[in-house]
N, C-alpha and C positions, 0 to 999 in steps of 0.2 A: 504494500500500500504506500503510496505518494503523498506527502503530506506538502499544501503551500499554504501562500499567505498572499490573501486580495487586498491593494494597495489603491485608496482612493483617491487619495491627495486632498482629504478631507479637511477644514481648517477646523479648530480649534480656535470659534470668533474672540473669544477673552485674552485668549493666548498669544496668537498670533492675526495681531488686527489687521482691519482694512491697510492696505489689497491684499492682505494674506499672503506676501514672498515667502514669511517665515515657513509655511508649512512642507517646502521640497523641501527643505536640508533636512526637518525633523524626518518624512516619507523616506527619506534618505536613508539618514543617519539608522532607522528601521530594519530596511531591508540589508543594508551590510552585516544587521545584528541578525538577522533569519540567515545569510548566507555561511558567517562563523557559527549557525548552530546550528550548522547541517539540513535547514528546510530545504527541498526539492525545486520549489515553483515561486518565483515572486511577479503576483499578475497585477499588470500595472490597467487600470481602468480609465476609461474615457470620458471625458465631458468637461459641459463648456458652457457658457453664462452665468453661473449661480452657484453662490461661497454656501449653500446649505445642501451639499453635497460631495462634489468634487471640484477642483479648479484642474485638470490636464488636459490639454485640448490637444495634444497630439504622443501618446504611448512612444513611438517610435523616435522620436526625437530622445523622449527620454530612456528608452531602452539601448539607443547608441551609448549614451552616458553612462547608464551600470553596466554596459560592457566592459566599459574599462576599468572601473572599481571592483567588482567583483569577480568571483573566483570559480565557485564550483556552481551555485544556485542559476538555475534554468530562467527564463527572462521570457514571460507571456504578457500576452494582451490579451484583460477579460474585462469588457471586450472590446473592439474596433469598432465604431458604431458602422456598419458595410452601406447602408444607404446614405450616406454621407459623402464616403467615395468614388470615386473613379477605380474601378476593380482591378485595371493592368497596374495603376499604381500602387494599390493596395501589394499584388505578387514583386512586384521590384524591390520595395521597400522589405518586405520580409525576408526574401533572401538576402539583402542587405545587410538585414540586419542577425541574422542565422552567421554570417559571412563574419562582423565585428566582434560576435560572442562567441566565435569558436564553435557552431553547431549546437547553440546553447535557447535558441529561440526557440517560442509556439507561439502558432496566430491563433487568437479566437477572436471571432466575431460574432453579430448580434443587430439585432432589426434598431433596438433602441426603443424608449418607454418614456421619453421625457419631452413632451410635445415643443416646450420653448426649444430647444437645441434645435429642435427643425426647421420652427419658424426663423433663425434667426440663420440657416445655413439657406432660407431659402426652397424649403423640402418639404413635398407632402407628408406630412404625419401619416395619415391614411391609409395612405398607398405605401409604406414603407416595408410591408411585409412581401408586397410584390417588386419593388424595386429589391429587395435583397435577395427574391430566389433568383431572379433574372442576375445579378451580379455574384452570386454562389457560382454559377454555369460558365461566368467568364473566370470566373479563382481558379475553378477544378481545370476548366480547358487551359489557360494560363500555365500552372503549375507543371502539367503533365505534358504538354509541348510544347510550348514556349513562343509558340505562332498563333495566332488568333483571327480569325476574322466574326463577327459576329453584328448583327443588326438587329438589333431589339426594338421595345419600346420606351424604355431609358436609355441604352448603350450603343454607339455605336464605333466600333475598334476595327482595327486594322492594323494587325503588326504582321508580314509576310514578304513572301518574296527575297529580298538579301539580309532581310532584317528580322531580328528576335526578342524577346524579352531577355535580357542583363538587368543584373548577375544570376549568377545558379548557387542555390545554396546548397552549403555542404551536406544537411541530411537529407536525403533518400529516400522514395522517388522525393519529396518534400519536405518541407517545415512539417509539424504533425499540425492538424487542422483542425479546432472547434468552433460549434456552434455553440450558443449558450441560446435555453429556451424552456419554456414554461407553457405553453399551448400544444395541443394536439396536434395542428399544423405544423410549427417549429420544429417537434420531437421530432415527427415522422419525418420535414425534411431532413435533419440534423441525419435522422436515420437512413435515409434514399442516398443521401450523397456521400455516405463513410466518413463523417465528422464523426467527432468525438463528443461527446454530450456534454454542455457545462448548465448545473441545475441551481435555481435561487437558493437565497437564504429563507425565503417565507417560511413555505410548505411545512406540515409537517411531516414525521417519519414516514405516514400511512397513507400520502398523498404521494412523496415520492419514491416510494414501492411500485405504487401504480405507474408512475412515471417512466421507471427504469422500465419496469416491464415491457411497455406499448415502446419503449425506444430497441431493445432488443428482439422484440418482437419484428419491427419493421428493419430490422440491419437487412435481411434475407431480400430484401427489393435493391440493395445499393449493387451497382454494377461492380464488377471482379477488381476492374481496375483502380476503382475507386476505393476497393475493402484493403487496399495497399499504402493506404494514410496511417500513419504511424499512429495517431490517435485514434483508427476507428474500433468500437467496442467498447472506449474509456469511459468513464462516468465521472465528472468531476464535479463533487457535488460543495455547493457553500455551506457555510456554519456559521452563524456567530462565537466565539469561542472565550472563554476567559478561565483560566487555571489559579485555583489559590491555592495555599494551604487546606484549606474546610470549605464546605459549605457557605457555610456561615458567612465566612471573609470573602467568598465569589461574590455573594450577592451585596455584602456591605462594600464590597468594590465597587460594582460595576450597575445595580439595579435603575438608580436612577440615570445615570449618562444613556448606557442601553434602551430603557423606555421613549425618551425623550429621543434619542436616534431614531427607534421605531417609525414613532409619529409623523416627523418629519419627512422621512424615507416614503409614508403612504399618502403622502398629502396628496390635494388638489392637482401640484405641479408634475406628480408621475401619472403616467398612466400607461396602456397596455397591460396583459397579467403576467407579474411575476410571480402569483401565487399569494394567497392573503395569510397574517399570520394564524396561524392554527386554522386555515379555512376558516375563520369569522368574519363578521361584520369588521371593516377598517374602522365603522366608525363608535364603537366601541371603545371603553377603557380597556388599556393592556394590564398584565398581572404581570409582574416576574414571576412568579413561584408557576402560574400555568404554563406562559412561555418556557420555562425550566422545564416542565414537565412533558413539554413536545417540539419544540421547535430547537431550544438553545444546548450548547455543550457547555454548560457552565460546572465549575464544582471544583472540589479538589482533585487530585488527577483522579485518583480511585472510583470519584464518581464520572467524571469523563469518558477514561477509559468503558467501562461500564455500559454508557451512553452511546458510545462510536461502536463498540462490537454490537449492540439493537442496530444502529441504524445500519452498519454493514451487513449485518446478518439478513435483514428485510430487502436492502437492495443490492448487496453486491458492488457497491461502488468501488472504486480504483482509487481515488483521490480526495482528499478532505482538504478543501479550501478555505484555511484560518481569516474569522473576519472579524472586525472591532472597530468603533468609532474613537474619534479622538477627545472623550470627553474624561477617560479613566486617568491622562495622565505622564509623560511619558514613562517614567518611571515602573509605574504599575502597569504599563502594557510590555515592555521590555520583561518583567518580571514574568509575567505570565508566558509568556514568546520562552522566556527559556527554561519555565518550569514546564512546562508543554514539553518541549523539543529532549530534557533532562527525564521526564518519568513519564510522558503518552508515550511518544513513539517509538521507544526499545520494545515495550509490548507488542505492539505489529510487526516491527522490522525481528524481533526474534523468533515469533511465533510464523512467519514469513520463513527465516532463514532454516527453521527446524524440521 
C-alpha cells in the first residue's frame, strides 16, 4: 500500500495574511518533511481565485521546483483541472516534467467542481464534463503516439507529418494517468480509458465500496492498450487524516479547524459531486465524533491503523491520500505527518513485505 499526502496550498488567513505568499514556503517546507519521512506521493492541487481554498494556479510550474528539492517522494497533480487546458499541452508538460524528477511524476486530472474558476478562465461550467472526455481522447492519443490529428467540438490539433509531441518521458508507455471522480459517469470513464481512480474525501467507507466496485467492474470495457497505464486498476483514495497520541488529543487537536474546513469546502462556491459528508444533508451541523465514526482517520495511531484496515478491507484501495487543513498549526501537522509515517505505515509496509 502507497501512502501520500494532498497538498493544497491552502492559506492559513490569521497566519499568513493577504495575499497569502506566506503559505508556498510553509506547503513547502511540508512536503520536504513527507519526502525525509519516507511518504510515496506528494499531490500538489489546482486552483485559482479564492484564498478559502487553495491559491496554485499552475501544479507544474510548481512540481518543476520540488524536482529539484527533493529526493525520493513521487511529485502528482491531484488534480489538473483538464477542461481548463489545451490537452497537447497538458502531455508536453508532463513529460516534462516526468523528464526534471527523474521519472518521479503522475498526472491526475479532473473535470473540476468550482464554478468561479470557470467563469473566470472563460469556460462553460456545464459543459465541462464533456469538454474533459473529449480532451481525455486527445491525452490517451497524445501519450501513446505522439502524433495527433483530431477535430472535435472543443479541440482542434494537428501535430503530424515531420512533426511530434516533445519530450518523451522517461516512464513507460507513460506518466501513470489518473482520473479523480465521484459520479457514475466519471468512475466509468476513469474506468473505459485505464486511469487510475483518484476518490474524495466526503464519502463514507460504504459509499466508497460501492464506488471501487462499479470502477473495477467497468476496467473490463478499457481497451488492451490503454490497461498498459501504469496506474490503471489503482485506487487512490483521500482521507482527512490526523494522528495523536489518544483519542482524546486527535480530537482536542484538530475538531474545531477540521469542522470549520468542512463547511467551507461544501459551501455555495463548490459545486459538482464530490460526494456529501457521510451522504447527509451539507446543510446540516457537522459532529466530529460522527465524522470520526465514518468518514475521518482521526485517533491515535492504534485507532487509525484500525480504521484504514475497515476501509481497505471494504474497498481494496492501493493508496491513502493524507489530507489536512491549515488551521491545526504547523507544528501539530508536522507532528502528526511523522507520527503517521513512524507507527501507520510499518503496519502495511510489513504486513505487505511478509
Amino acid at each position: 500500500m502507497k501512502f501520500g499526502v494532498l497538498f493544497t496550498s491552502h492559506p492559513h488567513v490569521d497566519k499568513e495574511p493577504y495575499p497569502h505568499r506566506e503559505v508556498h514556503a510553509r506547503v513547502t517546507a511540508e512536503i520536504l518533511e513527507a519526502d525525509r519521512l519516507g511518504y510515496d506521493i506528494a499531490w500538489i492541487a489546482e486552483h485559482h481565485f479564492s484564498n478559502s481554498y487553495g491559491i496554485l494556479p499552475d501544479p507544474f510550474t510548481y512540481i518543476g521546483y520540488l524536482a529539484a528539492q527533493t529526493q525520493h517522494i513521487r511529485l502528482g497533480t491531484a488534480v489538473m483541472t483538464l477542461p481548463l487546458y489545451n490537452p497537447v499541452r497538458v502531455v508536453e508538460n508532463a513529460a516534462f516534467a516526468d523528464i526534471l524528477s527523474k521519472g518521479r511524476f503522475i498526472l491526475g486530472l479532473g473535470s473540476g467542481y468550482r464554478p468561479y474558476e470557470f467563469e473566470g478562465m472563460g469556460v462553460s461550467f456545464d459543459e465541462r464534463r464533456d469538454i474533459q472526455e473529449e480532451a481525455l481522447e486527445i491525452v490517451l492519443d497524445a501519450l501513446h503516439n505522439r502524433r495527433i490529428q483530431r477535430h472535435g467540438n472543443y479541440f482542434n490539433v494537428d501535430v503530424s507529418g515531420d512533426y511530434e509531441i516533445f519530450p518523451a518521458s522517461i516512464q513507460e508507455p507513460h506518466v501513470p494517468l489518473y482520473l479523480a471522480a465521484g459520479t457514475d459517469r466519471s468512475i466509468g470513464a476513469a474506468a473505459r480509458h485505464g486511469c487510475g481512480l483518484m476518490l474524495s474525501t466526503l464519502p463514507g467507507f460504504d459509499k466508497i465500496a460501492a464506488q471501487t466496485a462499479y470502477y473495477r467492474a467497468a476496467l473490463k470495457d478499457a481497451p488492451e492498450k490503454w490497461q498498459g497505464n501504469p496506474a490503471c486498476g489503482h485506487v487512490d483514495q483521500a482521507r482527512w487524516v490526523y494522528v495523536a497520541e489518544t483519542d482524546a488529543k486527535a480530537k482536542e487537536d484538530s475538531a474545531a479547524g477540521l469542522v470549520h474546513h468542512i463547511k467551507n469546502f461544501m459551501a455555495k462556491n463548490a459545486a459538482g459531486y464530490l460526494g456529501t459528508v457521510s451522504e447527509k444533508d451539507q446543510g446540516g451541523e457537522l459532529d466530529y465524533d460522527e465524522l470520526a465514526a465514518t468518514t475521518l482517520l482521526h485517533g491515535s495511531p492504534d485507532t487509525v491503523i484500525r480504521r484504514l484496515q475497515e476501509l481497505r478491507a471494504a474497498t481494496g484501495i492501493t493508496s491513502l491520500v493524507l489530507h489536512y487543513p491549515p488551521y491545526y498549526g504547523v507544528e501539530k501537522t508536522l507532528n502528526s505527518l511523522r507520527l503517521f509515517a513512524k507507527e501507520v505505515i510499518p503496519a502495511f509496509r510489513d504486513k505487505a513485505a511478509a
